[in-house]
VOGU-3710 file (C-alpha; in Angstrom, 3 decimals, decimal comma):
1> xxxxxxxxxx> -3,398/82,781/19,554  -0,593/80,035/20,627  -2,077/76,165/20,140  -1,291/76,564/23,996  -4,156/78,722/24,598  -6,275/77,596/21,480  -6,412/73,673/23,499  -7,150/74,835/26,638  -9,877/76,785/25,209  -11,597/74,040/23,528
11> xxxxxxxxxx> -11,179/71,972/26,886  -12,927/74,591/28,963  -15,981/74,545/26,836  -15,848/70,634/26,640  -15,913/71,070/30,483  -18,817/73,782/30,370  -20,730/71,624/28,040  -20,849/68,647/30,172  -22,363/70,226/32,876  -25,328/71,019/31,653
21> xxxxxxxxxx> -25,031/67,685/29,482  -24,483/65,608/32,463  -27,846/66,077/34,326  -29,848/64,580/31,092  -27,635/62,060/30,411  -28,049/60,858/33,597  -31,563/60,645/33,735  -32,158/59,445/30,279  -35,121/59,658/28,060  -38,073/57,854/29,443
31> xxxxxxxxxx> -38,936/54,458/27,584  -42,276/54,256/25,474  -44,040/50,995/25,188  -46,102/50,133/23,119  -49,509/47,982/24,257  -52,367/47,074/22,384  -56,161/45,428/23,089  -59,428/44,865/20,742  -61,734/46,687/23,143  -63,744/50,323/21,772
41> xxxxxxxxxx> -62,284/53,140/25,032  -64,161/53,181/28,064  -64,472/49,047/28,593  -62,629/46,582/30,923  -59,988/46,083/28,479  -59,250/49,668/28,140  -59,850/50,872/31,695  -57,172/47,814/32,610  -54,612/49,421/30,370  -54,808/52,797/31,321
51> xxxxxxxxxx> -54,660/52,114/35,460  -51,390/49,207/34,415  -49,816/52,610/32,577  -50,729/54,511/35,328  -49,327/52,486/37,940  -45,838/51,587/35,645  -45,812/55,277/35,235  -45,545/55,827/38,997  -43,502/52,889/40,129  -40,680/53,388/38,042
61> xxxxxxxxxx> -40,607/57,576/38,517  -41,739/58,011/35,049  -38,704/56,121/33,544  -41,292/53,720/31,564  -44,189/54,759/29,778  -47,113/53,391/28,203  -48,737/54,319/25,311  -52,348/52,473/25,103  -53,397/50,971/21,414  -57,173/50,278/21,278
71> xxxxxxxxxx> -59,736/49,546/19,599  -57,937/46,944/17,158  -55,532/49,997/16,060  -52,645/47,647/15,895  -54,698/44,549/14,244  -56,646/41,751/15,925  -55,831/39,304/18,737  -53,809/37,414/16,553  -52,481/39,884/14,428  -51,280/41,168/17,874
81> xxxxxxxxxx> -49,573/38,687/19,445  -47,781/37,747/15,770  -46,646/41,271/16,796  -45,657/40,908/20,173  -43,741/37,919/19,511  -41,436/39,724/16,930  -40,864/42,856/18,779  -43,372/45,070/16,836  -45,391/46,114/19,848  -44,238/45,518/22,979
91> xxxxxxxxxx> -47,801/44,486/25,219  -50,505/42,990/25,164  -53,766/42,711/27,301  -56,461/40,277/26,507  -58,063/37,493/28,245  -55,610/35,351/29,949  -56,723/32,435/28,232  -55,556/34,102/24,865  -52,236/32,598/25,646  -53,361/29,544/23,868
101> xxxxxxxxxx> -52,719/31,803/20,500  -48,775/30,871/20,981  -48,834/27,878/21,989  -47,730/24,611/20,404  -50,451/21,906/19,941  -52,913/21,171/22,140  -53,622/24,129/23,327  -53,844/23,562/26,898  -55,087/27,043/27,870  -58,238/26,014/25,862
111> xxxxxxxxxx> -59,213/24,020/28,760  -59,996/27,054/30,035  -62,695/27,852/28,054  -64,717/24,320/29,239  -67,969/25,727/30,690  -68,463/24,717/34,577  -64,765/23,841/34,776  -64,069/25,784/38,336  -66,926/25,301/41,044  -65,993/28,692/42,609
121> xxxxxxxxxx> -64,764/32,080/42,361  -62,365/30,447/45,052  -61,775/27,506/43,122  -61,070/29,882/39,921  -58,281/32,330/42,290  -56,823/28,876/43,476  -56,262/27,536/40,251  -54,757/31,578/39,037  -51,542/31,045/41,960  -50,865/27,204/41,443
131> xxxxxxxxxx> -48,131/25,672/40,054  -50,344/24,007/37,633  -51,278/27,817/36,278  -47,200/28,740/35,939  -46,251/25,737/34,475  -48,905/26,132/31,760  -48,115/29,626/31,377  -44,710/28,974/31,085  -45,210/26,561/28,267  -46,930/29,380/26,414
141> xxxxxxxxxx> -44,137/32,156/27,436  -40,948/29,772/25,914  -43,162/29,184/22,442  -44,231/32,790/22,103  -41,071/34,918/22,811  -43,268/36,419/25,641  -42,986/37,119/29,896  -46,640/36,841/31,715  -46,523/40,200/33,748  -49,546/39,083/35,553
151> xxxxxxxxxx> -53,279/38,732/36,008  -55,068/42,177/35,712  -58,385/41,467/37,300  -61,790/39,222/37,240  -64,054/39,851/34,217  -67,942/40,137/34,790  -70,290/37,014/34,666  -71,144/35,495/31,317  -74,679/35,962/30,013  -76,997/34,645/27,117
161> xxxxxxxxxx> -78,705/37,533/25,533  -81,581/36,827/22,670  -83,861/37,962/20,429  -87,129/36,045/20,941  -86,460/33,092/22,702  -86,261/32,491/26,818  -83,940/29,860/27,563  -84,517/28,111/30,716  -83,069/24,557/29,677  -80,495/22,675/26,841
171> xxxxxxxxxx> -84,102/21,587/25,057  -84,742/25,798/24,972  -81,295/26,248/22,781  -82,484/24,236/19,882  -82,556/25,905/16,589  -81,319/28,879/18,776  -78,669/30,736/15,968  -75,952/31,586/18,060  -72,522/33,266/17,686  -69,632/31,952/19,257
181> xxxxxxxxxx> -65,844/33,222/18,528  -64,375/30,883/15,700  -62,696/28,764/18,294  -63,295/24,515/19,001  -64,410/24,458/22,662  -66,869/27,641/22,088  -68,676/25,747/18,894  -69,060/22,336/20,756  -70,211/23,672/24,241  -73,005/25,282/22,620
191> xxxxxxxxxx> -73,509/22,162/20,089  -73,775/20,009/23,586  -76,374/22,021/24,643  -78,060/22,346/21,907  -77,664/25,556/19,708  -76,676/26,140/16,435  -73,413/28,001/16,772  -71,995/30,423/13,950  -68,377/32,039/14,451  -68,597/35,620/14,067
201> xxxxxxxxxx> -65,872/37,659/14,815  -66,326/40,093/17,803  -66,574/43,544/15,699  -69,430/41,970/13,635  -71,259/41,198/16,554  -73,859/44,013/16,763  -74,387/43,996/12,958  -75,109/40,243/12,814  -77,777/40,198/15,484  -79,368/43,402/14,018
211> xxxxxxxxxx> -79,455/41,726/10,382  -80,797/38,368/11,839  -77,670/36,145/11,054  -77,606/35,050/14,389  -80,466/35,321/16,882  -78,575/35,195/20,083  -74,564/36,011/21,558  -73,020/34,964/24,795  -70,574/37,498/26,370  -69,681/39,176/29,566
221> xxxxxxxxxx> -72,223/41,387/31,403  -70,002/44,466/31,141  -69,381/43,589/27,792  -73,118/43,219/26,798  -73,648/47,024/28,479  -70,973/48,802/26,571  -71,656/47,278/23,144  -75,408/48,365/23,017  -76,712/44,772/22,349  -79,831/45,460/24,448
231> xxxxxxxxxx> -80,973/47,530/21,172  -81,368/44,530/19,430  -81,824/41,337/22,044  -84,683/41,193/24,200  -83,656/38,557/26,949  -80,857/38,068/28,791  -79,902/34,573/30,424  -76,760/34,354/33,500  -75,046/31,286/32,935  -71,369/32,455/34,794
241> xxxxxxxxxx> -69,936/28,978/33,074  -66,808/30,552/31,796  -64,666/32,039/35,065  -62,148/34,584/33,589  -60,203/37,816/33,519  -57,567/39,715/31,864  -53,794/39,501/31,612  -51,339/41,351/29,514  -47,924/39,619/28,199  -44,598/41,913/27,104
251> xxxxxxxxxx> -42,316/40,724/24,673  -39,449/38,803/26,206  -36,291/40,647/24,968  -38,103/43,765/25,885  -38,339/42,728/29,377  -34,884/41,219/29,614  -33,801/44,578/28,865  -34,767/46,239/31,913  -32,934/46,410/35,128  -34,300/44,043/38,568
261> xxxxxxxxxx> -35,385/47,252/40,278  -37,719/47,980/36,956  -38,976/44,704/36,344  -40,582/44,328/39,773  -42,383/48,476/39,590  -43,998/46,458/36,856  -45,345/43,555/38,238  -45,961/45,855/41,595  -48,474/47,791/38,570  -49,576/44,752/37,223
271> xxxxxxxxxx> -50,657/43,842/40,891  -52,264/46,699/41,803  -54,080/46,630/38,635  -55,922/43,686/39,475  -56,649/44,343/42,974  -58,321/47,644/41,637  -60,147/46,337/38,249  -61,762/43,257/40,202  -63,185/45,444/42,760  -64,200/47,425/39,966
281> xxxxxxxxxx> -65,744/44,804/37,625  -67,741/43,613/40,886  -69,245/46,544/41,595  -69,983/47,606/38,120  -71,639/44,552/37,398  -74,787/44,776/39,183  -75,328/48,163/38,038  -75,322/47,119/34,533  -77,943/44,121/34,755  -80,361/47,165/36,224
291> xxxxxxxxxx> -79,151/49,325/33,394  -80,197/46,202/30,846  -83,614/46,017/32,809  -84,087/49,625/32,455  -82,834/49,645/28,380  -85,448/46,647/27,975  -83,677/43,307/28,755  -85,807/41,046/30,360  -83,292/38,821/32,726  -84,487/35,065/32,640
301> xxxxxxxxxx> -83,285/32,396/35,566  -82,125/29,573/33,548  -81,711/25,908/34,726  -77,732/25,893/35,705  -77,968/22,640/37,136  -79,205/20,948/33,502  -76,683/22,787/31,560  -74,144/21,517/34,104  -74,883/17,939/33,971  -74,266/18,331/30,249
311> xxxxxxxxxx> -70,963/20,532/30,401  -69,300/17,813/32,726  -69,240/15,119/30,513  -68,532/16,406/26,977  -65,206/17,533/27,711  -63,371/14,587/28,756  -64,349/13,166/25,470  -60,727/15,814/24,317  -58,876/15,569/26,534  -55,425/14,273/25,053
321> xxxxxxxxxx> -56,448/16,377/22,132  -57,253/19,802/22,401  -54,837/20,313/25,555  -52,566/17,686/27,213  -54,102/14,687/29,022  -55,275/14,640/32,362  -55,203/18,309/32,722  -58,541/18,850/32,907  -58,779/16,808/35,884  -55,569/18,132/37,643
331> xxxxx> -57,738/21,878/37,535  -60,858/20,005/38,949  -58,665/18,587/42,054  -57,308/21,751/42,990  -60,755/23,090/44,686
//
């Protein structure tokens, strides 16, 4: 065979090759991302995760995926957003308040946490598209290597559940052995009012009110249904003092390396996710205070108005210390 013949051989099967190479090419494998939460499958958290995959998913034509990490698979909150802020995993979903984890001191998304601080659901959604909110957030994005991708959706009212005691007042919560996450504003609301808080982390939850460590917990409604905790509490108290919901964060080189048209099919997801989850959480909510009822809680009125009084004075007593001063305030005028 000449070298004539033998080149334009090997260029006619480059040639072949490439067509059915080009197609693929073209398209590209489809981009897995990582995201991880704390909650057990079939919760908020997870049900938020897997409609935000979903709706990436079908906004960007399958060219992003997302693989969903519960159950503390890829460590807890903090271990996770150590994570997401080096690249390891690429999401996140938790409260949206858990943005304080990566910020600098104070913590200004700890404000958050002040019981009574929004008057209203509408005060709450006001405070969600203000400048005030972005600017915070913002603060929190530049120090943790991290893009806000957006609010996912209300979480369900916050109740007291115990194990022998009805609290109707502050002067019902003393010697009341409660567990509170290991953060500041959780221990000294519950100090105002009288308890005896005792951090617990969330897995131990169950196991600690079963053994008798603590006598009493304080979560969300939805949260109270799916971890059992009627089995071992007998009344359950709606205080609603902490207004909240979920967000999810992606690590900021991650998202810098997607294209415009990408970037928004995931904040058109994230949007959709909360329309859908709050509508959700609503409804769900009142069908799991009858389900408590029915599993044996007995649901106790407390005095708001007392605990109230109490929770609007305590916290200016931080401000300037455990978040930036006058920022509690600024959140108050916005209703």
């Amino acid at each position: 065979m000449s070298r004539k013949c033998f080149l334009s051989g090997i260029v006619t099967i480059l040639c072949s090759l490439s067509l059915f190479m080009a197609p693929t090419a073209s398209l590209g494998a489809p981009v897995t991302l990582k995201l991880a939460h704390v909650a057990p499958p079939n919760t908020t958290y997870d049900n938020a995760a897997l409609k935000l995959a979903e709706g990436v998913a079908k906004h960007t034509k399958g060219k992003v995926e997302i693989k969903v990490f519960g159950s503390a698979q890829l460590g807890g909150e903090g271990q996770q957003f150590a994570q997401l802020k080096a690249g390891a995993i690429d999401l996140v979903l938790s409260d949206y308040s858990a943005a304080a984890m990566l910020e600098p001191e104070p913590k200004n998304f700890f404000v958050n946490l002040v019981p009574y601080l929004f008057k209203s659901m509408n005060h709450f959604h006001k405070y969600l598209k203000s400048d005030l909110f972005r600017t915070m957030m913002k603060r929190a994005e530049e120090a943790g290597n991290i893009k806000f991708v957006g609010y996912l959706g209300d979480r369900s009212p916050r109740m007291l559940t115990t194990a022998k005691t009805q609290v109707v007042t502050p002067a019902d919560c003393k010697g009341l052995k409660l567990r509170v996450p290991p953060i500041s504003v959780y221990v000294e609301t519950w100090q105002q009012w009288g308890a005896t808080p005792t951090p617990v982390a969330a897995k131990d939850i169950y196991t600690s009110l079963k053994t008798g460590l603590v006598d009493a917990q304080d979560q969300t409604i939805l949260a109270i249904w799916d971890a059992k905790y009627y089995e071992v509490q007998k009344y359950g108290m709606i205080f609603d003092h902490i207004l909240n919901g979920m967000g999810t964060w992606i690590n900021k080189d991650r998202w810098n390396s997607f294209d415009p048209e990408t970037q928004a099919a995931i904040l058109k997801a994230a949007e959709e996710t909360d329309v859908y989850m709050t509508k959700e959480v609503e409804t769900q909510t009142p069908v799991a205070i009858k389900n408590l009822e029915k599993a044996g809680i007995t649901i106790v009125k407390p005095d708001i108005a007392a605990f109230r009084a109490i929770a609007e004075k305590w916290p200016l007593e931080y401000d300037g210390k455990w978040w930036e001063k006058g920022l509690y305030e600024k959140i108050r005028a916005l209703n």
